[in-house]
C-alpha positions in Angstrom: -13.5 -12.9 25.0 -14.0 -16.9 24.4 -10.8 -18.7 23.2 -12.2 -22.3 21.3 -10.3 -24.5 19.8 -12.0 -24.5 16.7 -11.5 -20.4 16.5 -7.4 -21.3 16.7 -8.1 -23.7 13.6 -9.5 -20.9 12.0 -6.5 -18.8 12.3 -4.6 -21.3 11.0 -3.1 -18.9 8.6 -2.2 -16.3 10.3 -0.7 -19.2 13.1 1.4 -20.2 10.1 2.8 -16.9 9.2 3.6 -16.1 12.9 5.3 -19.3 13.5 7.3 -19.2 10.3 8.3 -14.7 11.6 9.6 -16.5 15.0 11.5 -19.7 14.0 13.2 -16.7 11.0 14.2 -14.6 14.2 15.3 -17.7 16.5 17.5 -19.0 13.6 18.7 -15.8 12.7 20.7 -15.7 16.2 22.7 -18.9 15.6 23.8 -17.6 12.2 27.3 -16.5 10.7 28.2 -15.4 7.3 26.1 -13.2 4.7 24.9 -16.3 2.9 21.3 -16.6 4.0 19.0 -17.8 1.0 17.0 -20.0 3.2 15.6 -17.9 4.7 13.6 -16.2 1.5 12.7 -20.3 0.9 11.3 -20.5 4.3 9.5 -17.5 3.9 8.1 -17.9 0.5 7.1 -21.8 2.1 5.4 -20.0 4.8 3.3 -18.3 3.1 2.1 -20.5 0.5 1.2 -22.8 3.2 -1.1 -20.1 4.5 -2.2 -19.2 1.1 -3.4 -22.7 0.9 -5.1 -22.9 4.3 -6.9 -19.7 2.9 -8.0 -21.2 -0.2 -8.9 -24.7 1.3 -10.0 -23.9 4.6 -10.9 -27.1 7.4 -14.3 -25.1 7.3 -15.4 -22.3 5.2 -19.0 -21.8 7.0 -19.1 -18.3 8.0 -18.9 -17.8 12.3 -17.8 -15.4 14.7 -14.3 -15.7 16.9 -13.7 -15.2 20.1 -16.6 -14.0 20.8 -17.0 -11.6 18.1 -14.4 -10.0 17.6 -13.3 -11.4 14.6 -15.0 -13.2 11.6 -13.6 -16.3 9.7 -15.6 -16.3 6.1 -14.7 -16.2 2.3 -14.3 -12.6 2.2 -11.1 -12.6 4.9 -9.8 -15.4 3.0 -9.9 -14.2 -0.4 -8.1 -11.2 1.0 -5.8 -13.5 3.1 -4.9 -15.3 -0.3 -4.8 -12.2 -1.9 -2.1 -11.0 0.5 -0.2 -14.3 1.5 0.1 -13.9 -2.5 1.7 -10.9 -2.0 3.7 -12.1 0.2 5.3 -14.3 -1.7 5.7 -12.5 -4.6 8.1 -10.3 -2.2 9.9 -13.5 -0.3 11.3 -14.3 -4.0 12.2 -10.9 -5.0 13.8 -10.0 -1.5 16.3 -12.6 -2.4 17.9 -11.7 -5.2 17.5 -8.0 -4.2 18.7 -8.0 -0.7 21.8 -10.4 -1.9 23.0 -8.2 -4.0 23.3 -5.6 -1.7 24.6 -8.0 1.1 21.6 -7.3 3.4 20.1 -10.6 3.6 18.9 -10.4 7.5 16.3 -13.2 8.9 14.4 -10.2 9.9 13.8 -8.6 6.9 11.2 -11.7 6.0 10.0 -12.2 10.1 8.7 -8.4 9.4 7.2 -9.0 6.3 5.3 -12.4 7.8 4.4 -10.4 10.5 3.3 -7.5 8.5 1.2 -9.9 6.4 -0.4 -11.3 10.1 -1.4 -7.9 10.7 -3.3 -7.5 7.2 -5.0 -10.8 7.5 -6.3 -10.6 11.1 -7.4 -6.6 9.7 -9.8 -8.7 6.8 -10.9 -10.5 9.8 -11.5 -7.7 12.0 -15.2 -7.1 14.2 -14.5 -5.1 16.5 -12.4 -1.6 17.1 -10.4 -2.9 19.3 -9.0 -5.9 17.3 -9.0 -3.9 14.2 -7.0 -1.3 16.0 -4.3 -4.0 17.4 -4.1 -5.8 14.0 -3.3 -2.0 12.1 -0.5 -1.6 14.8 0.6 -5.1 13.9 0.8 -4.4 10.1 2.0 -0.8 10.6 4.9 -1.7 12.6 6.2 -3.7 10.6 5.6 -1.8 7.6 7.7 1.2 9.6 10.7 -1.0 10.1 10.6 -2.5 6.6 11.0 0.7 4.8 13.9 2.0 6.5 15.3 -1.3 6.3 18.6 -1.1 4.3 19.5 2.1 6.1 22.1 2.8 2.9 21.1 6.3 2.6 18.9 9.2 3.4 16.4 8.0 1.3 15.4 5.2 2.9 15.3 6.9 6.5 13.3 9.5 5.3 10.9 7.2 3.8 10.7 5.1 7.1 10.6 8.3 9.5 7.9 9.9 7.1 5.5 6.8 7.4 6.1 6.3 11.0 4.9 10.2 12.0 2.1 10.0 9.4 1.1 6.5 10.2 1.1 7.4 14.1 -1.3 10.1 13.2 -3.7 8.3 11.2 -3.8 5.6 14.2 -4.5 8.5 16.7 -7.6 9.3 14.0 -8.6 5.6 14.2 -8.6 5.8 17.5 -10.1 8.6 18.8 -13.1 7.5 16.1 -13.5 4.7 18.0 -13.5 5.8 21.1 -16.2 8.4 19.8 -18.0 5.5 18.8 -17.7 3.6 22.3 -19.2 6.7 23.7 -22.2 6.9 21.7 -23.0 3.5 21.3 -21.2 1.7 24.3 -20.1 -0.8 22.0 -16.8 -1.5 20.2 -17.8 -4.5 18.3 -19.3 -3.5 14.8 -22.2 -5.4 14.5 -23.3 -4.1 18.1 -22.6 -0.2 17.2 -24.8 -1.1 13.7 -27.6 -2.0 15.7 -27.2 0.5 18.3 -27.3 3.6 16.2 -26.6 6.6 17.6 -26.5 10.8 16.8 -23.8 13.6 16.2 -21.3 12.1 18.3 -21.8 8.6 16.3 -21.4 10.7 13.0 -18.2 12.1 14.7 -16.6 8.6 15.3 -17.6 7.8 11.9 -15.7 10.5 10.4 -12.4 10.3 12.5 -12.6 5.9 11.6 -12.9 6.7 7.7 -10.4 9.4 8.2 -7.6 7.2 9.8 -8.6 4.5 7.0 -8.1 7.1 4.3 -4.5 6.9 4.9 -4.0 3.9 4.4 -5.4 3.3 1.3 -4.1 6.4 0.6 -7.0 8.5 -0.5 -6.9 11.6 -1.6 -6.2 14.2 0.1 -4.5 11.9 3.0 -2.1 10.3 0.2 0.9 12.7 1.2 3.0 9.4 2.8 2.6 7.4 0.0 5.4 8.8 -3.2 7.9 9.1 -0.4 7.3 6.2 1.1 7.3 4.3 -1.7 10.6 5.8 -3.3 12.5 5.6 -0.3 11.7 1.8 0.9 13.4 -1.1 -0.8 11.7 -2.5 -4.0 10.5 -5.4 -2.8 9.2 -3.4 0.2 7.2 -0.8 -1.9 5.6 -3.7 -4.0 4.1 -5.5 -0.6 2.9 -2.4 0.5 0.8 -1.4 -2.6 -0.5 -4.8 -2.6 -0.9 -5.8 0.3 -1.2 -2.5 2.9 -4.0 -1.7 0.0 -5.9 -4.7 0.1 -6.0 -4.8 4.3 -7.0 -1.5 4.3 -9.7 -1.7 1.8 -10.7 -5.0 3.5 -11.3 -3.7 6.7 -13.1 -0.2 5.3 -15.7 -2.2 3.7 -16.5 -4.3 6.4 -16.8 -1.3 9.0 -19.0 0.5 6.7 -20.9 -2.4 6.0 -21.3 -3.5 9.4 -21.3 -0.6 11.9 -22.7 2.3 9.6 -25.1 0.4 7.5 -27.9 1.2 9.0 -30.1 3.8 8.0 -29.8 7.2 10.3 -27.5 9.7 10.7 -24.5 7.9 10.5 -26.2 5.2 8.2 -25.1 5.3 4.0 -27.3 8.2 3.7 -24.1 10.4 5.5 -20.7 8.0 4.7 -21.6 7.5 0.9 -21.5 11.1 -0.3 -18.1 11.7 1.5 -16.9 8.4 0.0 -17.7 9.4 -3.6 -15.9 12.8 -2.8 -12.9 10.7 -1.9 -13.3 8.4 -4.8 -13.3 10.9 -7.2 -10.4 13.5 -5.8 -8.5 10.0 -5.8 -8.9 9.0 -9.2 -8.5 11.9 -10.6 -6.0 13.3 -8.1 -3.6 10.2 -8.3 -3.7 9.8 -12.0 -3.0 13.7 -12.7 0.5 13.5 -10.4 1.4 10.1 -11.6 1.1 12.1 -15.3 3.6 14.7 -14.7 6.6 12.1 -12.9 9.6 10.9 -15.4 10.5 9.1 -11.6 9.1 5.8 -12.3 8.9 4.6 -9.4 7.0 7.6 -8.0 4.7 7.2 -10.6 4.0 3.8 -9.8 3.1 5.4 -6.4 0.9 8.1 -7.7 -0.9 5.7 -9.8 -1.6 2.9 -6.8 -3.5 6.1 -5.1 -6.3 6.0 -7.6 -6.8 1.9 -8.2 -10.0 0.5 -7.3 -11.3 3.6 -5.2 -14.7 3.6 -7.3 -15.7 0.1 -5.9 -15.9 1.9 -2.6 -18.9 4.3 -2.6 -21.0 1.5 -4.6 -20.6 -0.8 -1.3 -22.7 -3.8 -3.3 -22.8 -7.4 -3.8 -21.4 -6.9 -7.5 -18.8 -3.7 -7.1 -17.4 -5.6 -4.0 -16.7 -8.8 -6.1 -15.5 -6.4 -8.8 -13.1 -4.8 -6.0 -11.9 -8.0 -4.8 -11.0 -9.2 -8.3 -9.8 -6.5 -9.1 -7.1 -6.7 -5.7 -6.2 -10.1 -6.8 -5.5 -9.0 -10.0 -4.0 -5.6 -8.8 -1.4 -8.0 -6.6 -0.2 -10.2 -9.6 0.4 -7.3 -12.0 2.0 -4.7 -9.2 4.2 -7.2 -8.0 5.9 -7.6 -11.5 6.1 -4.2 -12.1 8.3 -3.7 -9.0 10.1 -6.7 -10.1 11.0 -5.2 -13.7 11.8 -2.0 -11.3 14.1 -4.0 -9.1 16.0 -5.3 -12.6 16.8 -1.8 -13.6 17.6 -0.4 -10.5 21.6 0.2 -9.6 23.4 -0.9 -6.6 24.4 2.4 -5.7 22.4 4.0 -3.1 23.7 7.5 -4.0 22.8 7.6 -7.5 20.3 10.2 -7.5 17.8 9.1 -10.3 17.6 5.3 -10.0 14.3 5.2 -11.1 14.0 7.6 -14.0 12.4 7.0 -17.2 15.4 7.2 -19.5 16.7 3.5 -17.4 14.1 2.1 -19.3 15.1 3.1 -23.1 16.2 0.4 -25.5 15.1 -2.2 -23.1 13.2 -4.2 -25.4 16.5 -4.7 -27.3 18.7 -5.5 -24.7 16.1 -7.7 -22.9 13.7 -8.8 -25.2 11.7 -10.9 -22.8 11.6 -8.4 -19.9 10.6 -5.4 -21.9 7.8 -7.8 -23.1 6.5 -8.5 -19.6 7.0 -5.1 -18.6 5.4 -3.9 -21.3 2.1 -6.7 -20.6 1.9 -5.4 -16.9 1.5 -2.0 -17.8 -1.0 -2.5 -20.2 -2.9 -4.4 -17.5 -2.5 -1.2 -14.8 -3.7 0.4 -17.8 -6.7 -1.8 -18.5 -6.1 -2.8 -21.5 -7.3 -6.0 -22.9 -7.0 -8.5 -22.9 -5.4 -8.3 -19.7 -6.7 -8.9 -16.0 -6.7 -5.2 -15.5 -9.2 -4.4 -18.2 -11.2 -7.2 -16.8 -11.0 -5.4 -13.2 -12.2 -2.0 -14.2 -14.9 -3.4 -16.5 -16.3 -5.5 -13.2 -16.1 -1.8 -10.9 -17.6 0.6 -13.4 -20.2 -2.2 -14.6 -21.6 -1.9 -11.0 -21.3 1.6 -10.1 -24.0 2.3 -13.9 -25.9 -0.6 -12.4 -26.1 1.2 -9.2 -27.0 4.7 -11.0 -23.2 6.2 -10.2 -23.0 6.8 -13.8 -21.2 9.8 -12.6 -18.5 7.7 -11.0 -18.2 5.6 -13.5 -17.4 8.2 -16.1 -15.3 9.7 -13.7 -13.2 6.5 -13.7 -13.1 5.7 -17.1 -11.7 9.2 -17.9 -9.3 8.9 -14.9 -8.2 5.4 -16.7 -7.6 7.2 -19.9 -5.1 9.5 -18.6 -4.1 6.8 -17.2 -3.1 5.2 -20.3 -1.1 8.3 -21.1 1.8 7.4 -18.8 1.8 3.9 -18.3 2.0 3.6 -22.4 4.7 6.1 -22.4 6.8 3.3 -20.4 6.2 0.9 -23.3 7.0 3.1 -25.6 10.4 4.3 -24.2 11.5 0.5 -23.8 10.2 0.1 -27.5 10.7 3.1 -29.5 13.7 4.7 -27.7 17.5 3.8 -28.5 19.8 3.0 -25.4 21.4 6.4 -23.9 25.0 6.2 -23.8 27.0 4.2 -20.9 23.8 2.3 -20.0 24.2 -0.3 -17.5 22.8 -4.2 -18.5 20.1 -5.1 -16.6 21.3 -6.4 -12.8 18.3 -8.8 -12.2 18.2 -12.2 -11.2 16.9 -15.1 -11.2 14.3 -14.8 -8.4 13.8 -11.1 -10.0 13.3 -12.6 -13.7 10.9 -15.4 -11.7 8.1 -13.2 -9.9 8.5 -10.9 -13.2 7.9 -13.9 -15.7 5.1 -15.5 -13.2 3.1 -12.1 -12.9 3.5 -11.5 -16.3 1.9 -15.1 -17.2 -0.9 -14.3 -14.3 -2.1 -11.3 -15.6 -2.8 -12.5 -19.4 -4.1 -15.8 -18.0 -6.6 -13.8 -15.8 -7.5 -11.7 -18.4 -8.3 -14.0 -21.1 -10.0 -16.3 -18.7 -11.5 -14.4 -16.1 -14.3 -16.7 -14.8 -12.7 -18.6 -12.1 -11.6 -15.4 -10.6 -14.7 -13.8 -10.6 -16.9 -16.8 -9.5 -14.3 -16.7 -5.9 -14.8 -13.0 -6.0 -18.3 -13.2 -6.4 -18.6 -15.7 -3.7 -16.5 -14.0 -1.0 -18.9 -11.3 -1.1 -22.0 -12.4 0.5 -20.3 -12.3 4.2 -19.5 -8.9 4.0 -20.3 -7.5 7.5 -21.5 -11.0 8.7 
C-alpha cells in the first residue's frame, strides 16, 4: 500500500469527521455537569464541513488511493454528502432528544462521526480488505449507538440483537472474500473482475452479496432491522435507515460492478437473477409487514426494507442515478419522519406503546404545522407528487422498462401502492381522528421542530424542482466500479 499526500487530501472528509469523533471524546474527559449542547454544535459543524469537502472537492478527477484500495470520484461523494447529510440531520435532533432525557454524553456524537467515517470510506471501498475494515468501522459504532441510553430492556435488546446478527453477516462477508482470494488470488475488485474465476468464485460471490443483504436489509436477511430500529434511540434509528442504507447500497453496487461484471460464471449472467429475487421478496415483503403494524415506528422499519431495492438488479447508468437520487432524497424525508417521531414520543422508557398510532390522532389540531410536515413526508415515502419521493420512484422504475424489467417495475409500483395504504393512514389519523382522552402535548423542541421543518421544506423543494438533483445523480454515476 502507497500512502501520497494527495490521497490524505482526498480523505479530507472522512479526516474531518475523525478529527471532530476525537477532540468530542478528549473534551468529554475534562467535563462536569449535564449541560453539554456544544457538543451537538460541534458535531453538526463537523459534518457540514465534510459535507462541503464532498460537494466541492480540491479535485474531483476520478483516481485510485493507496494503491487501489480505495477510489476518490463523484459517486463516493454524492454518497458521502448524502450521508454527512444524515449526519447532521441526527447531530440536531440528538440535542434536543438526548437533553431531555439527561443523556447528553460527548460520545454519543464521537460514535455517530465515527459511524459516518465508516460509511464513507465503505462508498470508497476497492478492495475486500478495506471494505471489510470500513463495515467494522460503521458497525461498531452502529452496535454501541443503539444500546446507547441503556433506560430499559428495549434498548439492550435492540443493541445485543444487531451485535449477534451483525457479527454474522461480517463472518458471511468474510468468508466470501476469502473464497474470492482463493480463486482469484486477489482481494482488490478490479483485479478479481479481470481475473475471473469458477465454482469457488461463484461461491465467494454468494457469501459477499449475502453479508451485504443484511445490511440493506433485504429480504429474507431483514430480521435485525424492526427490532433494531424500535429499540435504539430516535435519532439513532433515523441515521441508520439513512445512512447504514446508503453505505451499504454504495458499496454493493460497486462490488458488483467491479469484481462480478464480467461475463462468466460469476459475471451478471449468475448475480442478476438472484438480485431481482431479492428485489422483489423485499418490496413486496417489507411493504406487506409494514401494512399490518399500528407500531409506528416499526412500520417505518418495515417500510425502509423495501426503498430503492429495484435500482439494484437494473445495475445501469440511468437506475443508478435514479438510486442515488432517490437516497438523497430518501435521507431528507426519513430524517423528518424520525423527527416528527421523536416529538411524539414520551419520556418514559417503560411506557409500553410509545410509538403507536393512536399518539398521532388529533395532531393536526393541536400542532397544525407539524401534522402538516408530517403529513408532506409521508406522502413523499409514499411517492406522491409533487414530492421528491414521487420523483425517486419515477427515475428507478423509468430505468428498470427501459432495461426490459417491466416485471420489476410493475412489481414496484404495486409494492408502492400498498405502500400508500399505511403511510396515508398516518395522515389521516392526525387529520381525521379526534384526540383520545389524557393525550399528552407534543414534547419536541426546538432542534426537533428544526430538522422536521428543514426536511419538510427539502422534500417539496426536490420534488417540484428535481433537476439539480438529478443532474449530480446522473453525474456521479459514470465512475461506478472505476
Amino acid at each position: 500500500m502507497h500512502f501520497l499526500a494527495a490521497d490524505l487530501i482526498a480523505l479530507l472528509p472522512e479526516l474531518l469527521l475523525t478529527g471532530g469523533a476525537l477532540l468530542l471524546m478528549l473534551t468529554e474527559v475534562f467535563l462536569r455537569g449535564e449541560r453539554r449542547g456544544y457538543q451537538a454544535v460541534l458535531a453538526a459543524v463537523t459534518a457540514a464541513a465534510a459535507f462541503a469537502a464532498f460537494v466541492w472537492p480540491a479535485d474531483d478527477s476520478a483516481r485510485s488511493l493507496f494503491g487501489g484500495f480505495a477510489v476518490a470520484d463523484r459517486f463516493s461523494s454524492f454518497v458521502g454528502a448524502t450521508i454527512c447529510a444524515g449526519l447532521f440531520a441526527t447531530a440536531v435532533l440528538g440535542a434536543g432528544f438526548l437533553r431531555a432525557r439527561a443523556a447528553e454524553r460527548g460520545e454519543f456524537y464521537a460514535l455517530a462521526l465515527l459511524a459516518a467515517v465508516g460509511m464513507c470510506l465503505l462508498a470508497r471501498g476497492n478492495d475486500l480488505l478495506f471494505i471489510f475494515i470500513s463495515l467494522e468501522v460503521m458497525s461498531v459504532s452502529t452496535y454501541a449507538l443503539a444500546g446507547y441510553l441503556r433506560t430499559g430492556p428495549r434498548s439492550t435488546e435492540a443493541a445485543f440483537k444487531y451485535f449477534i446478527l451483525g457479527a454474522f453477516s461480517s463472518a458471511l462477508f468474510l468468508y466470501g472474500s476469502a473464497l474470492c482470494f482463493g480463486a482469484t488470488g486477489k482481494t482488490s475488485l478490479s483485479g478479481i473482475g479481470a481475473a475471473g474465476g469458477g465454482p469457488l468464485l461463484v461461491a465467494g460471490l454468494v457469501l459477499v452479496l449475502a453479508g451485504l443483504s443484511f445490511k440493506v436489509a433485504a429480504v429474507p436477511f431483514h430480521m435485525w432491522a424492526p427490532d433494531v430500529y424500535e429499540g435504539a434511540p430516535t435519532p439513532v434509528t433515523g441515521f441508520m435507515a439513512v445512512g447504514v442504507k446508503a453505505a451499504a447500497f454504495a458499496v454493493l453496487l460497486r462490488v458488483l460492478l467491479t469484481a462480478f461484471a464480467a461475463p462468466g460464471l460469476a459475471g451478471p449472467e449468475t448475480w442478476r437473477p438472484i438480485v431481482e429475487v431479492l428485489a422483489v421478496l423485499t418490496m413486496v415483503g417489507g411493504n406487506l409487514l409494514a401494512a399490518t403494524q399500528r407500531n409506528v415506528k416499526r412500520m417505518l422499519a418495515y417500510s425502509s426494507i423495501a426503498h430503492a431495492a429495484g435500482a439494484v438488479p437494473v445495475a445501469r447508468g440511468e437506475a443508478i442515478a435514479g438510486l442515488l437520487f432517490y437516497l438523497a432524497a430518501y435521507t431528507a424525508t426519513t430524517a423528518g419522519a424520525f423527527a416528527g417521531l421523536a416529538a411524539l414520543e414520551r419520556l418514559s422508557p417503560d411506557d409500553p406503546q410509545p410509538w403507536d398510532l393512536d399518539r398521532f390522532a388529533g395532531l393536526a389540531k393541536r400542532r397544525p404545522w407539524a401534522a402538516t410536515a408530517i403529513a408532506l413526508l409521508m406522502l413523499s415515502l409514499a411517492g406522491i407528487p409533487p414530492t421528491a419521493g414521487f420523483m425517486g420512484k419515477l427515475l428507478v422504475f423509468r430505468a428498470a422498462v427501459d432495461a426490459g424489467l417491466v416485471p420489476l417495475a410493475v412489481i414496484g409500483m404495486l409494492a408502492s401502492v400498498l405502500g400508500m395504504y399505511y403511510y396515508l393512514r398516518v395522515v389521516g389519523v392526525m387529520f381525521m381522528q379526534p384526540s383520545p382522552e389524557g393525550s399528552l402535548q407534543v414534547t419536541s423542541t426546538w432542534p426537533t421542530d428544526l430538522v422536521l421543518a428543514g426536511a419538510a421544506l427539502v422534500t417539496l423543494l426536490v420534488g417540484v424542482g428535481p433537476g439539480w438533483l438529478a443532474a449530480a445523480a446522473a453525474a456521479a454515476t459514470g465512475l461506478v466500479g472505476g
